[in-house]
N, C-alpha and C positions, 0 to 999 in steps of 0.2 A: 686362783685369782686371775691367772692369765684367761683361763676361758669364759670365764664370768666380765672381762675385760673387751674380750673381742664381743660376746652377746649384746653385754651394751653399746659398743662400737655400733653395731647392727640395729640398734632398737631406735625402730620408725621410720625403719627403709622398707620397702615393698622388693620383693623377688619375682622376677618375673615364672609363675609356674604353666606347665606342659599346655596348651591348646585341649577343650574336652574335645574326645572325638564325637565326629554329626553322625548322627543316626541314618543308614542310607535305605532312604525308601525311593529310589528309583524305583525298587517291582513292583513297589505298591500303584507305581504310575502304569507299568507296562503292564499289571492285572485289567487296570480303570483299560486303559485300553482293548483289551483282547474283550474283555466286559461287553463294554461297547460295541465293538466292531463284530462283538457274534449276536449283541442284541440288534446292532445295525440288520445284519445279514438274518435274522431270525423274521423282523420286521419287512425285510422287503421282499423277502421269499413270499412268506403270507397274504403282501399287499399284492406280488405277483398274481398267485396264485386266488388271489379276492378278484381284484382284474378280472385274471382266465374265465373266472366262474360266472363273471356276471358280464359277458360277453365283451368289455369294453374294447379286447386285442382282436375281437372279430366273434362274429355269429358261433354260439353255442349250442346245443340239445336243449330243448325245456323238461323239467323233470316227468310229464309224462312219457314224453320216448323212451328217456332214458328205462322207465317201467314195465313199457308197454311197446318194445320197437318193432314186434311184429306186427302190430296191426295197422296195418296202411288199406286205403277204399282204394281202390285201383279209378282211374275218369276212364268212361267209357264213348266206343266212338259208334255214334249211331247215324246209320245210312237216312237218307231221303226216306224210303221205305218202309220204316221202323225198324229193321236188321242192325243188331247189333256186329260190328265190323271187327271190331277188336276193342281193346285197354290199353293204356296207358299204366303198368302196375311195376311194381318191381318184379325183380326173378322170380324165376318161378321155381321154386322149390319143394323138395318132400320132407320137412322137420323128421328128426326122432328126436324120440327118447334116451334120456342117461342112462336106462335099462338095457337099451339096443345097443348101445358101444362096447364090443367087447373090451375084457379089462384090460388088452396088450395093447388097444390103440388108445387108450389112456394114459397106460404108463410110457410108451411110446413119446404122447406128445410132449410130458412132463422130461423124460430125461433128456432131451433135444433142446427143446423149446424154453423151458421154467421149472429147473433139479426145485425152487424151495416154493415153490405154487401154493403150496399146504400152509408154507409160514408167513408170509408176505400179505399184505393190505392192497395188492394193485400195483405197489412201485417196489421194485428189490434194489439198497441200494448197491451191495455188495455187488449185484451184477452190475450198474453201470457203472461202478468204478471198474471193475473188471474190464469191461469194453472201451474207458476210458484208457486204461495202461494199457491193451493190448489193442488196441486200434478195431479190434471186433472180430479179430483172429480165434480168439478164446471162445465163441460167442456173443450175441447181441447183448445192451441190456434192457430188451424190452421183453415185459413178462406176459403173458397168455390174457391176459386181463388186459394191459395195454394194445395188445393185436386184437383183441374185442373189438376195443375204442376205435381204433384204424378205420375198422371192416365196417363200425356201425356207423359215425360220426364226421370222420376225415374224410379229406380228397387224397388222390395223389401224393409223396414227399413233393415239394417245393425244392428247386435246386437253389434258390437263393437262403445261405444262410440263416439270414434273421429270421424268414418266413417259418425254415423249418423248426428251427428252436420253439418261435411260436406255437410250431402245430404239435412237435411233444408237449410243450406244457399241456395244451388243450386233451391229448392223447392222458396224459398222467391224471387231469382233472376227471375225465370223464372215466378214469380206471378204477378211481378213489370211490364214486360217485355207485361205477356197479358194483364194485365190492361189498359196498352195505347195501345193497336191493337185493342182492342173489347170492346164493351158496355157491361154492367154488363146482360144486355140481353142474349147477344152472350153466355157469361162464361157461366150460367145458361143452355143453351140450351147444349153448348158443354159438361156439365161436365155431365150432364144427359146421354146426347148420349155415353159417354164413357165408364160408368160403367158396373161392370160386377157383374149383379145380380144372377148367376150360371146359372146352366142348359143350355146351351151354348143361355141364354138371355143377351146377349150383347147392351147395353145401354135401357131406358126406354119404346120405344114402342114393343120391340121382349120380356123384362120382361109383359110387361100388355097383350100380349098376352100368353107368356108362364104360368105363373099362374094364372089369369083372365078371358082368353079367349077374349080380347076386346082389343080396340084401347087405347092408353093415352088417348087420348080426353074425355073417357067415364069414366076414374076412377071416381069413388066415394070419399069423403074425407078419409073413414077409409082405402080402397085402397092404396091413394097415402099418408098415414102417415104410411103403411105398406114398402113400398118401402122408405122411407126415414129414418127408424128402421133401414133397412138393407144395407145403406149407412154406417153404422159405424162397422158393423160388417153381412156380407152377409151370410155365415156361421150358423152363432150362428144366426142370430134372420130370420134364412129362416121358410116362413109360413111350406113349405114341411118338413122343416128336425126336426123343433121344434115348433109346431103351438102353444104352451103356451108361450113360452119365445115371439115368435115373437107377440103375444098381449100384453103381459106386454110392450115390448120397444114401442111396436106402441100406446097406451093409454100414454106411457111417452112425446112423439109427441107430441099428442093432446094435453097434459096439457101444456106445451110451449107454442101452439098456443094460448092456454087459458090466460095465463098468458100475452103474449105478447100484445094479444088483436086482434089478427087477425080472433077467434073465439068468439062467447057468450057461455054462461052458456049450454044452451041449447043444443044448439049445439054440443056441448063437451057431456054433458051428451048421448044425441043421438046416437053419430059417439062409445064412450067406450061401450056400451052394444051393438054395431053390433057385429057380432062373425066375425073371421078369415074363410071366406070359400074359399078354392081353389080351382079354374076350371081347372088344371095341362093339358095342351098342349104341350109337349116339341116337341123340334124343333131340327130334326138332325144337328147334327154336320158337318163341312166340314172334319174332319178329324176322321170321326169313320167307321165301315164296315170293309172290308177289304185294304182299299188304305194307311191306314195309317199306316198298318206294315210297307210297303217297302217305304214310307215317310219317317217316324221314320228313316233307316236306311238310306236313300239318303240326308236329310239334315246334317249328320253326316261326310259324304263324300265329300260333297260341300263345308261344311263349310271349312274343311280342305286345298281342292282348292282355297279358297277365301280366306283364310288364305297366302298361297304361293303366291297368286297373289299381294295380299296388300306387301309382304316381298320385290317381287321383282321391283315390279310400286309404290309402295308408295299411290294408288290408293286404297281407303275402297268403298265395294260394300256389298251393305244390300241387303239379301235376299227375304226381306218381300216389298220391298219398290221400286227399282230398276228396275225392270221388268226385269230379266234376262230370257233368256230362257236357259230349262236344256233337252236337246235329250238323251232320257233315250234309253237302250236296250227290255226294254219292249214290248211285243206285245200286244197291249191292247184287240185281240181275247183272245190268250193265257189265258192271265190276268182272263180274263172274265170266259175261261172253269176250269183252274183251281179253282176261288170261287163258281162255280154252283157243281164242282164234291166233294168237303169237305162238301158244305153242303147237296146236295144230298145223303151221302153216310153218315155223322153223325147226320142228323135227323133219317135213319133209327136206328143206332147205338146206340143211346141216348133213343132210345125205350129199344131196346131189356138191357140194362146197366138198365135201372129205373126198370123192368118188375126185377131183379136179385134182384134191392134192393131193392123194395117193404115190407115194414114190417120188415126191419131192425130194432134193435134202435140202431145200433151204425154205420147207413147209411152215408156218401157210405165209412167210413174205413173200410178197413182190419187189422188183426194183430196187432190192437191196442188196449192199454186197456183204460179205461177210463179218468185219470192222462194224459197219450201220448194225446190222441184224445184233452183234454180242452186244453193244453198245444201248441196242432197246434192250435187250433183259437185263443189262446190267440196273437202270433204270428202274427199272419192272422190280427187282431182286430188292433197290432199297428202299422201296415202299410199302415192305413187309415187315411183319413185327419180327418176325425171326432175323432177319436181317437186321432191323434195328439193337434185340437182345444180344449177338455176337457181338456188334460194335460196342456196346456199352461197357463187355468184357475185354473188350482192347484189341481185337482182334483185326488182321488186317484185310483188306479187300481182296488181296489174294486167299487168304486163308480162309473167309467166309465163305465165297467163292468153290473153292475147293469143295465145303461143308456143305454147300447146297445141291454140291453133284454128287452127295450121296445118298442112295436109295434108302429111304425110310416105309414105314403103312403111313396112307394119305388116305383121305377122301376127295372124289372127284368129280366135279359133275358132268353128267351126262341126259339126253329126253327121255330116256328110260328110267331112267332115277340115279339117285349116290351109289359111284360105286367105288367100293374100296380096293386099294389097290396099292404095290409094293412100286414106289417109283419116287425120284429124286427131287428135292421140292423144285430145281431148276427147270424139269424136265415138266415137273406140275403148272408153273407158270406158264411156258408153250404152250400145253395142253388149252389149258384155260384162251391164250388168244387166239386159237383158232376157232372157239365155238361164237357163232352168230349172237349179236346183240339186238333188242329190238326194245320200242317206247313205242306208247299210244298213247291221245287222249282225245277224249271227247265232252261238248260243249254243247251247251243250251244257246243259241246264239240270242236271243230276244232278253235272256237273266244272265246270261255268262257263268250258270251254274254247271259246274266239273262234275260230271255224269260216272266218268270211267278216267283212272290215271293208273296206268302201269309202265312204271318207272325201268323195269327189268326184267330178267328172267329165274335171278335165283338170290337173295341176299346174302345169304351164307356166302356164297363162292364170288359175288359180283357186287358189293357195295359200293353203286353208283347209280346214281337218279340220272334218267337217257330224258326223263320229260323240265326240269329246272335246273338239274346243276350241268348236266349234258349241255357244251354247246358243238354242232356239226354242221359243216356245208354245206348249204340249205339246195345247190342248185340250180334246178327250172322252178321252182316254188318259189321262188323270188319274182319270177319275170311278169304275174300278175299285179304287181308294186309297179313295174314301168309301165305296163300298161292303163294301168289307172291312173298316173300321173299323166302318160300320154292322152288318154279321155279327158280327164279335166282340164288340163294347160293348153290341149291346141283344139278341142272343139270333133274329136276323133270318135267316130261311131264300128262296130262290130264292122260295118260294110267297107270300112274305108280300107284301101290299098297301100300296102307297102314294098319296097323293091325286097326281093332273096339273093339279092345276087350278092356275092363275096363281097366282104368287108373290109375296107383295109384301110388303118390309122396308123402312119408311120412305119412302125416295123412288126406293126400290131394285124394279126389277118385271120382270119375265120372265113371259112370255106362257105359259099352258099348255093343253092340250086338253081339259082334264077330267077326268073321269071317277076311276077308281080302278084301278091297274096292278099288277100282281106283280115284285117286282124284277127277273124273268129281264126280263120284256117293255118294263119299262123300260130297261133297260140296252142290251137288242134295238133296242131304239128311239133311243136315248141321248136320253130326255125331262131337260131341263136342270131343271123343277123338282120334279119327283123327287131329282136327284141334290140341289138347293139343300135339301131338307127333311130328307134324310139325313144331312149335312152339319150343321145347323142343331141337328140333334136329339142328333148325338156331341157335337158340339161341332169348331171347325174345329180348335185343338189336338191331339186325338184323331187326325185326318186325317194330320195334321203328324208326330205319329208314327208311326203306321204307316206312312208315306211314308220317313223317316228308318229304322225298321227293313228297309224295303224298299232301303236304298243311296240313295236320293237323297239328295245333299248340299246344293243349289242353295236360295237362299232361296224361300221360298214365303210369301205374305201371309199375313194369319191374317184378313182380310173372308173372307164368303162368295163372291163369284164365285172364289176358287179351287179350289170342288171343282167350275168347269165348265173349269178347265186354264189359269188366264191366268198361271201361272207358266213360265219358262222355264227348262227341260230339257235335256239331251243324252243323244241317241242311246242314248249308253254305258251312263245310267245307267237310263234307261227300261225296257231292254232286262234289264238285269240284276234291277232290280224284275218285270216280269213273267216271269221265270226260274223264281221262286220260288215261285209260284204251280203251275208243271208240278213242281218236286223237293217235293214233301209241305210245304209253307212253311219249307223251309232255304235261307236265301242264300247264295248263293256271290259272288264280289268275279269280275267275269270277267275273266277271265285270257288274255294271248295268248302269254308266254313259258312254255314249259317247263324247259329246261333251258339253262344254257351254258356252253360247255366251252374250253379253252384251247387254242392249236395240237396241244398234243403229246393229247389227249385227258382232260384233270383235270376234272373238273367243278367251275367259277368261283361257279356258283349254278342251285339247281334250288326250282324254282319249287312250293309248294303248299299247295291253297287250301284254308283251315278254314271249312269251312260253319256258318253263323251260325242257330241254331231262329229265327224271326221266327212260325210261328203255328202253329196246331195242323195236322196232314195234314186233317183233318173241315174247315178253314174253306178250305184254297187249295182243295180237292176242289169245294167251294161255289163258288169264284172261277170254274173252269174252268167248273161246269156253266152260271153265268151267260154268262160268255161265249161259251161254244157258241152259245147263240141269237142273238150278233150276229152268226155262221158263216152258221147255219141257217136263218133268218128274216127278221132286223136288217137294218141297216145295212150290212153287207158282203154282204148271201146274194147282191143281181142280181148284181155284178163278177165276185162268184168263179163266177156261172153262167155270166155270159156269156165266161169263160176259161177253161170246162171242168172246172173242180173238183166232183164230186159233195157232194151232202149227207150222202152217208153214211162223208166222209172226215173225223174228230174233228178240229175245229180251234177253239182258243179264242180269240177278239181282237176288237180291240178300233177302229175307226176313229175320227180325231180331225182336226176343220175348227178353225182360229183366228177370229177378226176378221179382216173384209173377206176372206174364205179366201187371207189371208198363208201360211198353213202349210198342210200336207195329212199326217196320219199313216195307220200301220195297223202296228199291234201282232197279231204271229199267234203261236200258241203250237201247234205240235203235239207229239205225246210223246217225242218223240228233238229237238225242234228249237224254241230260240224265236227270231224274230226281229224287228228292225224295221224299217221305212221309211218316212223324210221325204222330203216334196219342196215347194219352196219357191225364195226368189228372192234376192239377195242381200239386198235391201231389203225390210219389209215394205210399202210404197204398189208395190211392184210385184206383182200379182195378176191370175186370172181376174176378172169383174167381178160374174160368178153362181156361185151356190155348187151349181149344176148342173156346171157345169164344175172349181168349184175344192175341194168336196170334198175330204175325204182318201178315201172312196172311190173317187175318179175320179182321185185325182193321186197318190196313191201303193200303194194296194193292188194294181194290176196289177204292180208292180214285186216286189213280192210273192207274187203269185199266179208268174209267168213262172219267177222262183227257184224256188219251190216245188215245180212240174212239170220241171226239167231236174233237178232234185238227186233226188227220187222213178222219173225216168225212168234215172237211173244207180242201176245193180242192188248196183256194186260200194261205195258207202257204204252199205246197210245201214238208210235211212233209206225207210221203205215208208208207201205212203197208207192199210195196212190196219191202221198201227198205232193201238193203242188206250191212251188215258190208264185208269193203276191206281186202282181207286176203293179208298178205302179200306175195311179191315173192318166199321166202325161205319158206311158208309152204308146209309140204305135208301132212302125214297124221295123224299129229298133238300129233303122239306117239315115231316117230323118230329124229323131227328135233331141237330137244334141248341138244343135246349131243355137254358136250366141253365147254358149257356157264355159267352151273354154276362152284364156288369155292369150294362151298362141305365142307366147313370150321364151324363147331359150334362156340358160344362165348368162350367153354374149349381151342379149338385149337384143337382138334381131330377130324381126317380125318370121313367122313360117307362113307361109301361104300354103292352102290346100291344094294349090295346082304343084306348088314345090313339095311338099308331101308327098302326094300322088306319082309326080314325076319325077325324081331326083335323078341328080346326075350320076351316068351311069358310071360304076366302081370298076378299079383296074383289074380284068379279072385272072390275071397271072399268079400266080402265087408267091411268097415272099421268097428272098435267095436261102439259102439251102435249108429249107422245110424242116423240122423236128420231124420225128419218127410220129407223136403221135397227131402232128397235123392230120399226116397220111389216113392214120386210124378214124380221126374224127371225119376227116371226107368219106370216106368208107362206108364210114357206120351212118351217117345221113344219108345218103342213096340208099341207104336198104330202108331207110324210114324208119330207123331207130331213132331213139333220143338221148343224144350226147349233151352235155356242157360241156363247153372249151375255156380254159380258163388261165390264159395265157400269160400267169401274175410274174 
């Protein structure tokens, strides 16, 4: 009862019962998520890599290269003459066959390079996680298929981050891409033939004979574990440039092999105690000798063209690749006598220079003391690649240093030819500054078409253009610039007189002989202050322009010693300023392309030059008759006697000595031809030590002269000694007929009178208080009737 009591007590009351428990799908959110975020990353990888493909993060391969990436048309370069001069092509290499690899430099590349090559699509990613946790200690992760892409597609790595990221992707894209065109066979063979083992050994069998002496087919294993060291580094583990290092990484090979299983014990042990021996064959260059100054300087020209062409057709044309053909202004006789007369004339030269320093020790500097002298090679030293590769290993300037002072096998050039030889690259750089430098060029002066340009004397060993990228001291080759401006500003003819006597402007002084000279016989003479008083009297401004109407662009001082040449010039533009003096004073811009045209025969761009009036035909007609006298009597007459040139062959020019005779010019002008030629050292402190010897008519006019007789000895240019410069209508007798043309006007604005010309007042002729040593030299060398420039900056 009682409990039936309390039920009903309770009946129609609610109890509050337990909360159901919530079902927890939190993971179901953090699935949606991870979902998501691998669909995100699945999607934007793709879009990436959709991007990479279809160029939009920058220029890609189109799928015929990718196909077909050996066959490129090489543009070829065709002389005036119809001679083909050279190409424009890629390396030049000897393909093999997958057949010709033997199978150790296979398995070789595989256990070094890419252990799962066999199982992998192009990208491995177990290796780039690998190189991601071990920073690339373990290895890279880039696989044999990706180094394809490198070699075939890429530039350089990029040291900015984002770039390079960019350029694996593109590397990764284009890895993908060979993998389905070619069998792992194919890659293998292509990546071999690609490489660029140095020494212009371009892919594996032009390497096995450049250091081997033998076919691929015949390496040995420690051979081709030597070539697969320098797969990762060609440079650093080359047998030539470091044959310690390059055993060490090549024994690191073998132990791979070892390890992988593709070698036994034995055998490993065998191949690490072979030594590194080199059989060094190199193999010229397509682009070394002399062809590849005036390359150097045509592809620069082209490119530019190809440039404007792509701006206005929208049309890209490769050089390398396209087959264009480019009709150069070149005469490839020309061509030819110009590099037979530089070296003819600096093999002798480089005798008599070695015979001077014989037994120096501080060969071949001048005027330097010990400090200056390390100080240029240290210089010298970081402008080499080897010098660049230590530092980028972290190495310090002493330690590199040290590295270069030890004897390695080098090549080295000599007029005899390359010669090989065991010596320290430090001691190689020396080497090299002591051998004579030399440039020529020559000019159609009427077309300003570039006949002959030889930029050097060897590329391999000396990549530097002596005729545009060369600028040197031009000298007494200048002081026809003052005189021309003195002809036209004050009305001054060949006959007119100038004082010789010592110069002197403040604390400024040049030594002179006296007397009173005619400008022929000055100029004949190349008396320096003649030219300072002519100079003094335009104004140096005046100079400055006619110089700048003349083509030269280069800066020039506005003091006085620059009308005795202390500015520095190139070849190029020298040559084109005295041009203009043989075409009636019109300059022409000299020009070495004429035409060029596309595979199928279009013509891309034709070349032509508008001649610019810079003076009257009466004042260049003036120019030339002075400079005959330096032919005839001057400064040039003994050389060109004693090489056979008569005086009764018209040539106008000009010889030009620097300080300490650093430089040697000689500017020749005859009526179908002007040319010029430097000769000089890489340094200026490297020099003859008398200006008997170091002259520009002793160092460079033979060079000159030598051209000059083999291009007049050939009948078929059309270029004869009997030719004669056109005097103009209005000459007479070359003493009268410039009256009335000049302005007569200085940069002060004060009138000059001809009687003030004629007579100036006479100059103090003491000498300044305590003289330099080489004042002494320069009065010296003027009484014997040499030709110095003084250049008192």
């Amino acid at each position: 009862m009682e409990e039936n009591k309390q039920n009903n007590g309770n009946k129609g009351k609610t109890f509050p019962l337990p909360p159901k428990k919530k079902k927890d799908t939190s993971w179901k959110k953090w699935v949606k998520v991870v979902w998501i975020g691998f669909i995100a990353v699945v999607l934007g990888i793709s879009g990436l890599f959709f991007a990479v493909s279809q160029g939009f993060l920058g220029e890609m391969p189109d799928v015929k290269e990718l196909e077909n990436p050996n066959i490129y048309v090489a543009s070829e370069i065709i002389s005036s003459d119809g001679v083909v001069l050279g190409k424009f092509e890629k390396e030049k290499t000897q393909p093999v066959f997958y057949k010709d690899l033997p199978p150790y430099l296979v398995y070789a590349l595989q256990a070094k390079e890419d252990e799962r090559f066999k199982e992998h699509s192009g990208i491995d990613l177990k290796s780039i996680l690998r190189a991601v946790r071990y920073g690339g200690d373990r290895g890279g992760g880039s696989t044999i298929t990706q180094q394809l892409a490198k070699l075939l597609f890429t530039k350089e790595p990029s040291r900015n981050p984002v770039l390079r990221a960019i350029q694996k992707l593109k590397e990764w894209v284009v890895a993908v891409s060979l993998e389905k065109r070619y069998t792992k066979e194919e890659i293998v063979t292509l990546y071999f033939n690609k490489f660029d083992f140095l020494y212009n050994a371009n892919g594996i069998e032009m390497a096995s004979r450049v250091y081997f002496n033998k076919k691929t087919s015949e390496l040995t294993l420690p051979e081709a574990a030597v070539f697969v060291a320098m797969l990762e580094a060609p440079k650093a583990n080359n047998p030539m440039r470091n044959p310690e290092r390059a055993k060490r990484r090549r024994d690191v090979v073998l132990s791979q092999m070892l390890e992988t299983g593709y070698i036994d014990k034995e055998t490993y042990d065998k191949a690490t105690e072979t030594p590194v021996k080199v059989d060094f064959n190199p193999i010229k260059s397509i682009t070394e000798g002399y062809s590849a100054y005036y390359k150097h300087y045509l592809r620069k020209e082209i490119d530019k063209y190809l440039e404007d062409y792509e701006k206005e057709t929208g049309k890209k044309l490769n050089l390398y690749r396209d087959g264009l053909k480019i009709y150069v202004t070149l005469d490839s006789r020309m061509q030819k006598y110009a590099e037979e007369s530089i070296k003819e004339h600096l093999t002798d030269l480089q005798k008599r220079f070695d015979a001077e320093q014989r037994g120096r020790k501080d060969r071949p500097f001048y005027y330097l003391n010990s400090t200056q002298i390390n100080d240029l090679m240290v210089q010298a030293m970081k402008r080499t690649g080897r010098y660049k590769l230590l530092k980028a290993d972290g190495r310090s300037d002493e330690e590199i240093i040290a590295e270069f002072k030890k004897p390695i096998k080098t090549s080295r050039f000599t007029w005899a030819g390359e010669e090989e030889v065991e010596m320290s690259p430090w001691d190689s750089i020396k080497w090299h500054k002591q051998i004579a430098q030399a440039g020529l060029m020559s000019v159609v002066p009427g077309t300003g078409e570039i006949k002959a340009w030889v930029g050097g004397i060897d590329w391999q060993h000396f990549q530097y253009d002596h005729i545009k990228q060369g600028k040197r001291q031009v000298g007494s080759t200048f002081k026809p610039f003052v005189y021309a401006t003195a002809i036209m500003k004050l009305g001054l003819t060949p006959c007119s007189t100038i004082s010789n006597a010592s110069f002197n402007k403040g604390t400024y002084h040049v030594p002179g002989r006296g007397g009173m000279l005619t400008l022929k016989d000055a100029l004949a003479h190349s008396q320096n202050p003649v030219a300072l008083r002519l100079a003094e009297m335009t104004g140096t401004q005046s100079v400055i322009q006619t110089a700048r109407d003349l083509g030269v662009t280069e800066e020039i001082s506005t003091s006085l010693p620059m009308a005795l040449g202390a500015s520095d010039i190139t070849i190029y533009e020298m040559v084109g300023a005295y041009s203009t003096f043989a075409n009636y004073g019109n300059y022409n811009k000299p020009e070495m392309i004429w035409r060029i045209e596309d595979a199928n025969g279009r013509v891309i761009k034709e070349v032509n030059v508008e001649p610019k009036e810079v003076m009257n035909p009466l004042y260049a007609y003036t120019m030339i008759e002075l400079m005959k006298g330096v032919a005839q009597y001057g400064t040039a007459s003994g050389e060109l006697g004693r090489k056979g040139i008569s005086k009764d062959v018209e040539i106008a020019g000009k010889t030009g000595t620097t300080q300490n005779n650093s430089d040697g010019w000689f500017m020749g002008i005859t009526p179908r031809l002007a040319t010029g030629a430097w000769v000089g050292w890489e340094d200026r402190a490297t020099h003859f030590l008398g200006t008997g010897e170091g002259q520009g008519a002793k160092m460079a006019l033979p060079i000159w002269a030598i051209y000059m007789k083999k291009v007049w000895a050939d009948k078929s240019l059309g270029v004869s000694p009997q030719d004669k410069f056109i005097k103009p209508s209005e000459w007479k007798d070359g003493c009268s007929n410039l009256k009335g043309l000049g302005s007569g006007y200085g940069d002060d604005g004060g009138l000059q009178t001809m009687d003030e010309i004629k007579n100036p007042k006479p100059a103090d002729p003491s000498p300044k208080k305590n003289p330099e040593k080489k004042d002494e030299n320069v009065n010296e060398n003027l009484n014997k009737g040499e030709e110095v420039d003084f250049n008192n900056k």
